[in-house]
Legacy VTK file of the C-alpha trace (Angstrom):
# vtk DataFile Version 3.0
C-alpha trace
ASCII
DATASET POLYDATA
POINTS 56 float
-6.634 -12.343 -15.684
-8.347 -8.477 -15.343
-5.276 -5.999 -15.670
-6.940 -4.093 -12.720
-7.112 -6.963 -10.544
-3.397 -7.233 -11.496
-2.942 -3.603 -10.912
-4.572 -3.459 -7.390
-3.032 -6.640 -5.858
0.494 -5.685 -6.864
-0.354 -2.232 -5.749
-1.638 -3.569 -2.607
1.568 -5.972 -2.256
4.785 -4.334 -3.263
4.681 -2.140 0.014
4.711 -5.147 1.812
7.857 -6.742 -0.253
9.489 -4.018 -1.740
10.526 -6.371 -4.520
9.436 -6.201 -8.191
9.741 -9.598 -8.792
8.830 -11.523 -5.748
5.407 -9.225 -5.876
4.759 -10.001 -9.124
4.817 -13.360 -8.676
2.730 -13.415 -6.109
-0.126 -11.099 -8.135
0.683 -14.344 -10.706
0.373 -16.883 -8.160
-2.855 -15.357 -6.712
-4.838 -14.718 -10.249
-4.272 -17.838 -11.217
-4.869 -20.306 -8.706
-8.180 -18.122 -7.576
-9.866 -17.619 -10.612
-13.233 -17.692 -8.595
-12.691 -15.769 -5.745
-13.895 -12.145 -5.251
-11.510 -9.434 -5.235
-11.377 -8.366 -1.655
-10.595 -12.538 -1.315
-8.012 -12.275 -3.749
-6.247 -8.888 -2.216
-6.643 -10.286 1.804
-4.938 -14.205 0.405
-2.243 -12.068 -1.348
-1.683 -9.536 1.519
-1.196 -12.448 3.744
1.316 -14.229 1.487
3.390 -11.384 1.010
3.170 -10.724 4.433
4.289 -14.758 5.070
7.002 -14.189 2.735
8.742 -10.604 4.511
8.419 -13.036 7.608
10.775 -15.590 6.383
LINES 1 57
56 0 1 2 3 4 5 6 7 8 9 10 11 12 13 14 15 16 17 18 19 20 21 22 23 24 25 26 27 28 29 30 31 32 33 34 35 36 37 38 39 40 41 42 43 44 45 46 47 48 49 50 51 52 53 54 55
């Protein structure tokens, strides 16, 4: 995990939620399960799961 890959998604997703926690878990969620993905992957998955979860 890259502390500014961490940085930038959560950044890039806390806009969206406007929660703390529910954003961080997401920048968890994402940076884990993606490990091989390339960053502007990583931020457009995590943008639309954040964007998912506002929805519900």
């Amino acid at each position: 995990m890259n502390k500014k890959q961490a940085t930038h998604l959560y950044a890039l997703v806390y806009p969206i939620i406007r929660n703390k926690k529910t954003a961080k878990k997401i920048v968890i969620d994402m940076l884990r399960n993606d490990q091989k993905l390339g960053e502007k992957e990583l931020a457009r998955k995590a943008i639309n799961r954040a964007i998912e979860t506002v929805k519900r």
